[in-house]
C-alpha positions as CSV (number, residue, x, y, z in Angstrom):
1,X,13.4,-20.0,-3.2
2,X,14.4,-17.1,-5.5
3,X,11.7,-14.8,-6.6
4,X,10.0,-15.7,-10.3
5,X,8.3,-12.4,-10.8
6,X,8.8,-8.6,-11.6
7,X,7.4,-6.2,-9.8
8,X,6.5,-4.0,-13.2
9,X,2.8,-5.5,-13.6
10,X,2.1,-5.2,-9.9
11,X,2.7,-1.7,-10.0
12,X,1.2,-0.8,-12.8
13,X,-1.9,-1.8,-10.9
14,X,-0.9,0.1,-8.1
15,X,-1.1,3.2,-10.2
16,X,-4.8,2.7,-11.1
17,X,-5.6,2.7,-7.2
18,X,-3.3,5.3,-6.2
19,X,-4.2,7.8,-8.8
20,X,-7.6,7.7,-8.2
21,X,-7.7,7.2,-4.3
22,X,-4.6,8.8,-3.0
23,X,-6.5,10.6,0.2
24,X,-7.6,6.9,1.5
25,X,-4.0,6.1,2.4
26,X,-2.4,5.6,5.8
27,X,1.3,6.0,6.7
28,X,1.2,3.5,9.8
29,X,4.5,2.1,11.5
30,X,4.3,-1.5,11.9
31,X,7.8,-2.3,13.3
32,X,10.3,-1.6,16.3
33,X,14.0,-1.5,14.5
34,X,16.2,-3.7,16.6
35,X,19.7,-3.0,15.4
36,X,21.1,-2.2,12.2
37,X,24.0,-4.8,11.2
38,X,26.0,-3.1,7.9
39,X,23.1,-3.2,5.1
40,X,20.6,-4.4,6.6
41,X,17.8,-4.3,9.5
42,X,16.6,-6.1,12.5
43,X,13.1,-5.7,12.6
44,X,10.5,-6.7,15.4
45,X,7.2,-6.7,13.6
46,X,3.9,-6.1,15.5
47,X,0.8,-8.1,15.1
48,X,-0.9,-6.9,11.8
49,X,-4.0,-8.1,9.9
50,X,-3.8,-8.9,6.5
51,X,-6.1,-9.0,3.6
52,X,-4.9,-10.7,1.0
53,X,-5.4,-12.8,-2.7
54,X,-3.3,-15.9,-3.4
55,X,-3.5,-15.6,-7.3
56,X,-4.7,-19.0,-9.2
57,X,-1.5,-19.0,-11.6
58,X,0.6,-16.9,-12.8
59,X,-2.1,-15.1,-15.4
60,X,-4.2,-14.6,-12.2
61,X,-1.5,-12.4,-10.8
62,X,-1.8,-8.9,-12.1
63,X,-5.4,-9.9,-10.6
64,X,-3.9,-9.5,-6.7
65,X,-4.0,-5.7,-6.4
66,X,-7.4,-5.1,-8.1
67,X,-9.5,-7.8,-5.9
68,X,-7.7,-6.3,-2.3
69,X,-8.6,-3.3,-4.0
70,X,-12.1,-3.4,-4.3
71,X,-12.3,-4.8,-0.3
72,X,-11.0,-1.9,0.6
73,X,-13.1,0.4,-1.6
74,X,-16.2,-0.8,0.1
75,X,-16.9,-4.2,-1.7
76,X,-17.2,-5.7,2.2
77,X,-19.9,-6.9,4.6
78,X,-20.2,-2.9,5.5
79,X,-19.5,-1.4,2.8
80,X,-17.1,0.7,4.3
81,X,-14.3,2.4,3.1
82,X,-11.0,1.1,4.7
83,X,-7.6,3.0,4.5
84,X,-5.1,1.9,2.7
85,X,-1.3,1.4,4.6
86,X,2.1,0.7,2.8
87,X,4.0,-1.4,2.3
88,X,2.1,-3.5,0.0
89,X,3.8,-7.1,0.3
90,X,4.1,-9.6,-2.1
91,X,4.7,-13.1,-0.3
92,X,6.8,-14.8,-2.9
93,X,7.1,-18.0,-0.3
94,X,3.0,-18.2,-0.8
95,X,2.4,-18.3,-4.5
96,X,2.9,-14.6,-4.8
97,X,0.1,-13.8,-2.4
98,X,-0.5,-10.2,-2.4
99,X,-1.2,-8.9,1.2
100,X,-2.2,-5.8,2.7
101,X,-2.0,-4.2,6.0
102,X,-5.3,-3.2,7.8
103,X,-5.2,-0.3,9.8
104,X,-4.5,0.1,13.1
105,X,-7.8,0.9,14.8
106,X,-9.1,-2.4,13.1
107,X,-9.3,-6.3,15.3
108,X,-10.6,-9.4,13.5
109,X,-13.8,-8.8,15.1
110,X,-14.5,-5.1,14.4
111,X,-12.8,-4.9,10.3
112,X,-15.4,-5.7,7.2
113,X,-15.8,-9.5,5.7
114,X,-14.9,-8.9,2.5
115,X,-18.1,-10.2,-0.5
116,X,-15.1,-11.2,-2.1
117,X,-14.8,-15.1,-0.9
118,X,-11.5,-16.1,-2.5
119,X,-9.9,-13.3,-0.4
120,X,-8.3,-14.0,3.0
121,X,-8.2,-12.1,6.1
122,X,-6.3,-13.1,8.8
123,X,-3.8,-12.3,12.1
124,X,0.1,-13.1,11.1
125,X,1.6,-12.5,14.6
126,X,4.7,-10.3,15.0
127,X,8.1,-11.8,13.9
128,X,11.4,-11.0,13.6
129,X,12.8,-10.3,10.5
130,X,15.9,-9.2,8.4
131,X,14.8,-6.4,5.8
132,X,17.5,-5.1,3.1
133,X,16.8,-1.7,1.6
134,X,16.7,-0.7,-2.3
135,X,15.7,2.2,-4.4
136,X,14.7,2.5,-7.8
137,X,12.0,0.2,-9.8
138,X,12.3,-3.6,-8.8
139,X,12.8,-6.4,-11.3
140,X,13.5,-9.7,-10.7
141,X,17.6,-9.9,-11.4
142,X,17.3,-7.1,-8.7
143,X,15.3,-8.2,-6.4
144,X,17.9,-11.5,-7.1
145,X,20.6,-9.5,-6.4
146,X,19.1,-8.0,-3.5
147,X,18.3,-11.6,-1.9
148,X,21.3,-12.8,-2.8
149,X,23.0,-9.6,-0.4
150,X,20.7,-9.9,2.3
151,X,21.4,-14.2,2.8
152,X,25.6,-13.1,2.7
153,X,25.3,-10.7,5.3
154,X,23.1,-12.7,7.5
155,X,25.3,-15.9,7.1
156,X,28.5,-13.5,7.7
157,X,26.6,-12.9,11.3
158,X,25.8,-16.5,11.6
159,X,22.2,-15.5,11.9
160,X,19.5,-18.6,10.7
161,X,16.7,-17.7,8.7
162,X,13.9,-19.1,7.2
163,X,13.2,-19.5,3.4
164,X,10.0,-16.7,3.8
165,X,11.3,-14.1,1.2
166,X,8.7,-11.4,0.6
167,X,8.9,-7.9,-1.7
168,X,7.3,-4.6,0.1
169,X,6.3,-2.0,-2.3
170,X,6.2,1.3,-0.7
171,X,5.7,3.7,-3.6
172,X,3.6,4.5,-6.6
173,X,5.0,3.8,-9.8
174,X,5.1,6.8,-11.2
175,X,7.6,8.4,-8.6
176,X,11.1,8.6,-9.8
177,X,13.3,9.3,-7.2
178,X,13.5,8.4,-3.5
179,X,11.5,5.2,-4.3
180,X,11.7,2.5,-1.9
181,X,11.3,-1.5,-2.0
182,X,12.7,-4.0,0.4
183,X,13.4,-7.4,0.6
184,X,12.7,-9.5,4.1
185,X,12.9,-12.8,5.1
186,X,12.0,-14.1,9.0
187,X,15.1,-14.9,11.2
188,X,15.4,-17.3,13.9
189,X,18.4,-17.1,16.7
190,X,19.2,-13.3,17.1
191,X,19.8,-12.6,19.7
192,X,18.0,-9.5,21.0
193,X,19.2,-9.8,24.6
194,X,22.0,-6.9,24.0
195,X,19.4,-4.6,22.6
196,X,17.0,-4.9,25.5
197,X,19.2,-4.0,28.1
198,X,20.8,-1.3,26.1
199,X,20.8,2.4,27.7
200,X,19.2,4.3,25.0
201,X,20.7,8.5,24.9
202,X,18.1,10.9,24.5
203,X,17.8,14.6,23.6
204,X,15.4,17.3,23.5
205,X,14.7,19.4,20.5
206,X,12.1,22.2,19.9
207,X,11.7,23.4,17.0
208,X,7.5,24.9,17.2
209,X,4.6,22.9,17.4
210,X,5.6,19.6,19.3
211,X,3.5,17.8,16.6
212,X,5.7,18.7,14.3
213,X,8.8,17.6,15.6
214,X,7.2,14.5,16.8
215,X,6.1,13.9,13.4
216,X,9.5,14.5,11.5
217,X,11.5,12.2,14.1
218,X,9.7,9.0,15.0
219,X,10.1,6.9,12.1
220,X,13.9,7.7,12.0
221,X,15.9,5.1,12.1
222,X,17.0,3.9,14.9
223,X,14.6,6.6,16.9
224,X,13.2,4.4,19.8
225,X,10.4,6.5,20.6
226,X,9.5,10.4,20.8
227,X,7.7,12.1,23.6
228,X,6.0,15.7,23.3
229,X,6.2,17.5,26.0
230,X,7.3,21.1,27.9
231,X,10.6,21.8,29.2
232,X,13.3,25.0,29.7
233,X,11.4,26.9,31.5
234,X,9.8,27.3,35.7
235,X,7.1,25.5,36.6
236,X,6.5,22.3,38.4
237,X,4.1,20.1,35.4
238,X,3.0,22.7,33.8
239,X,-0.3,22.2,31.8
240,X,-0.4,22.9,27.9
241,X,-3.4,26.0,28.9
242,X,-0.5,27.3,30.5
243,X,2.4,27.1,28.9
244,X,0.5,28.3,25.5
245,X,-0.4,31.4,27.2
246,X,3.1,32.2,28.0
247,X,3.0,31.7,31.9
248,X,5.7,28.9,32.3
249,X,9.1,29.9,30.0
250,X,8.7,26.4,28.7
251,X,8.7,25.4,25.2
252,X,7.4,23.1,23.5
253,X,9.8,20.2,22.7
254,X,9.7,16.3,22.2
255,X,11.8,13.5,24.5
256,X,13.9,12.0,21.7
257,X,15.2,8.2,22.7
258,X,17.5,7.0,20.1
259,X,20.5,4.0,19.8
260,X,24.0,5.7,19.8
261,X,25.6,2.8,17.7
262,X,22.8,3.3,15.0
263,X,22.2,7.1,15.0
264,X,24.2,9.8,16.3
265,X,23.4,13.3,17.7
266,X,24.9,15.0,14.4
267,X,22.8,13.4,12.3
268,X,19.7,14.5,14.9
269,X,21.1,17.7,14.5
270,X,21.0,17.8,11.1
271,X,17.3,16.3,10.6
272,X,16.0,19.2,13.3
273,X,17.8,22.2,11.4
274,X,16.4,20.8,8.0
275,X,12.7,20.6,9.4
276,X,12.1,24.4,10.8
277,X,13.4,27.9,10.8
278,X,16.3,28.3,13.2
279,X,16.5,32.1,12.8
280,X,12.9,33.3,13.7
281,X,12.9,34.0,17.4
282,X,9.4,32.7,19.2
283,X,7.9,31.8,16.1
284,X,7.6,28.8,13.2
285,X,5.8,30.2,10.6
286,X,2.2,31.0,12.0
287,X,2.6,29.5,15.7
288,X,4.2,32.7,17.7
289,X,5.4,32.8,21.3
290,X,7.7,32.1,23.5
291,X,6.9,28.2,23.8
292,X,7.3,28.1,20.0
293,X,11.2,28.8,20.1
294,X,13.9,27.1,18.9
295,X,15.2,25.3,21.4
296,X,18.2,22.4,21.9
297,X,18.6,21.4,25.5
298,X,21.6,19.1,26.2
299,X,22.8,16.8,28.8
300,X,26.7,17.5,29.4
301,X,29.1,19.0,28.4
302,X,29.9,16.8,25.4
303,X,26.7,16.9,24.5
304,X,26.9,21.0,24.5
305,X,30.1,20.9,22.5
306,X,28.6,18.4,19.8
307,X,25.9,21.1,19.5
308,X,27.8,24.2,19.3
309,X,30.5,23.1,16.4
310,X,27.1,21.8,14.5
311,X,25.5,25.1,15.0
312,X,29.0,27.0,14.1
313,X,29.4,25.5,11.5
314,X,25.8,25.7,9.8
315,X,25.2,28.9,10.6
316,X,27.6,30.8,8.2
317,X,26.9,28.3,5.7
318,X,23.7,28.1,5.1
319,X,22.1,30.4,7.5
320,X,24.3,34.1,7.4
321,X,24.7,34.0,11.0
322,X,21.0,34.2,11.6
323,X,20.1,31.1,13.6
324,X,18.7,32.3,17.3
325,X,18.3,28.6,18.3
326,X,18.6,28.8,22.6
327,X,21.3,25.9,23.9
328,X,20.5,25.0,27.6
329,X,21.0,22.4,30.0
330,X,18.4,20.1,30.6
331,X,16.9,20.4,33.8
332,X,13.3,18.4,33.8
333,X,11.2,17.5,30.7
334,X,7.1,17.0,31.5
335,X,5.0,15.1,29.2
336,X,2.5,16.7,27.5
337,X,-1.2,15.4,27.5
338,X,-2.3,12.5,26.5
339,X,-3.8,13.8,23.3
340,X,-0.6,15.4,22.0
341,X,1.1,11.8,22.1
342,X,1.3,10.8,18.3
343,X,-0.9,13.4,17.2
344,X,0.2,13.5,13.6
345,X,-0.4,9.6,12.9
346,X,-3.7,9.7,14.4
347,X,-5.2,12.7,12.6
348,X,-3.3,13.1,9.3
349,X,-6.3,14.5,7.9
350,X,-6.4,17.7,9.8
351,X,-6.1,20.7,8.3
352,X,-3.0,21.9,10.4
353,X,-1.7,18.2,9.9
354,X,-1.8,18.8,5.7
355,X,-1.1,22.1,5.3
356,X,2.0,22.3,8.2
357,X,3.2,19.0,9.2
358,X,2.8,17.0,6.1
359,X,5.2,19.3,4.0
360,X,7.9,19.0,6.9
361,X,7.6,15.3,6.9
362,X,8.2,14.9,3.5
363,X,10.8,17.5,3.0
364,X,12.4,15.4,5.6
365,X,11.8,12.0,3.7
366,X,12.7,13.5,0.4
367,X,16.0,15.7,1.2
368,X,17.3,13.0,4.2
369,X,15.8,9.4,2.8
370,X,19.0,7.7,4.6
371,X,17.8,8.5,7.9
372,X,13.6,6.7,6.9
């Protein structure tokens, strides 16, 4: 079924809630890309809760965002104040239910009844879907258009799907460029068999903080996953006591795991150089030492040559011959403590989380958008 609705009402909602409760939002990844197949993406989905409003009829629908709204606000069994993740989706299959994601940290058991009884709240378990990609505001002979892209690339593949369309509305209305919506539907034969067994490549950049890099690189796509961790320097499993008192030669670096036939070291290389300072030596901004260093440690030789001609050619470009970044072999890499692991996700609120990492991540987002 096509979609019979604009996005422009929703969204002028969306500015009401946004502009007055910006600091209650999450950034929360809620999907594992499989492959990428020309315009579009393969996406496993996790389990997610949703709270949601199935509007009456179509006057009822600009009513969607401001009943979730005030759930979420505290208007619940609790009244507790519950972050608020993006996308918000708009489940054109449902009578333009309007869903949103709880949280992470929340189960059925532990999250707020809403005092609202004609909202929902409920598990949808993790499928696998087909998303296609759009910038811009959405309307519906674009989000038409869009549909209409996403079904002749899927039957090109010979991939089934079901008739589940859904909108997700990432931004807030009033930003102009680098917006992004997205059109999904729920497939049903791909075969993820070729994925699975896949050899994913992996490379090790430090670039400062690990929490930083970490940050930057995991919602990249096709970025597996991203370990912090200490490597390039002497020491057997070294602690992070140690190694941030200069007593190992490692440096701080994350464990990047990505798919060759979706992303490719070059463009790695040129998200790393755009997210820190490649010509300070044992230092990113405030964080001095050693274990702070610029640092790219490859596997073979092709890997080393890749490097070099990036570096070459960048660093008379746009650098004046200033970048000190140290190119090594990889030896061993040792995962850093437990607590390091996704630290940026899980405490966004931190000081050195807004005032050093969140200005990398969104330079990154901003200036690279065809990598997120």
């Amino acid at each position: 079924m096509y979609m019979k609705i604009t996005i422009l009402g929703i969204t002028l909602l969306i500015a009401y809630l946004l502009i007055s409760k910006t600091s209650n939002a999450l950034d929360e990844n809620h999907y594992t890309l499989v492959k990428k197949i020309e315009n579009i993406e393969i996406r496993k989905y996790k389990d997610l809760i949703y709270a949601s409003y199935v509007p009456k009829d179509l006057s009822d629908r600009n009513n969607s965002f401001r009943k979730i709204a005030g759930f979420i606000f505290g208007d619940n069994s609790k009244e507790e104040k519950i972050a608020m993740t993006t996308p918000v989706i708009i489940k054109i299959h449902n009578k333009n239910e309007m869903a949103f994601i709880m949280p992470k940290k929340y189960n059925l058991e532990s999250l707020p009844a809403p005092n609202n009884k004609n909202l929902n709240v409920y598990t949808e378990k993790g499928t696998l879907t087909a998303c296609i990609k759009y910038s811009g505001y959405s309307n519906d002979k674009i989000e038409k258009r869009k549909i209409s892209e996403l079904k002749r690339t899927l039957n090109k593949y010979n991939i089934e799907y079901f008739d589940d369309f859904e909108v997700l509305v990432y931004n807030s209305p009033w930003k102009i460029i680098n917006r992004k919506n997205e059109i999904r539907v729920t497939i049903k034969n791909y075969n993820m068999s070729e994925t699975k067994n896949k050899k994913l490549s992996k490379v090790y950049f430090g670039g400062g903080c690990f929490w930083c890099v970490e940050a930057v690189f995991e919602d990249v796509i096709g970025v597996n996953n991203v370990k912090s961790g200490y490597s390039g320097g002497k020491i057997n499993n070294p602690s992070y006591k140690e190694v941030s008192r200069g007593l190992t030669k490692h440096a701080e670096v994350c464990e990047i795991s990505y798919d060759s036939d979706i992303i490719g070291l070059n463009e790695l290389l040129e998200i790393f150089f755009l997210s820190h300072d490649p010509t300070t030596l044992n230092r990113q901004g405030n964080d001095i030492g050693e274990h702070y260093r610029s640092i790219i440690l490859y596997n073979n030789d092709r890997e080393k040559e890749i490097i070099s001609n990036y570096i070459n050619n960048i660093n008379d470009k746009l650098f004046d011959g200033k970048i000190v970044t140290e190119i090594k072999r990889f030896d061993k890499f040792y995962i850093a403590e437990s607590y390091h692991q996704n630290y940026y996700k899980q405490n966004t609120s931190a000081g050195y989380c807004k005032l050093v990492i969140t200005p990398k991540v969104n330079k990154a987002r901003q200036e690279l958008s065809k990598y997120y």
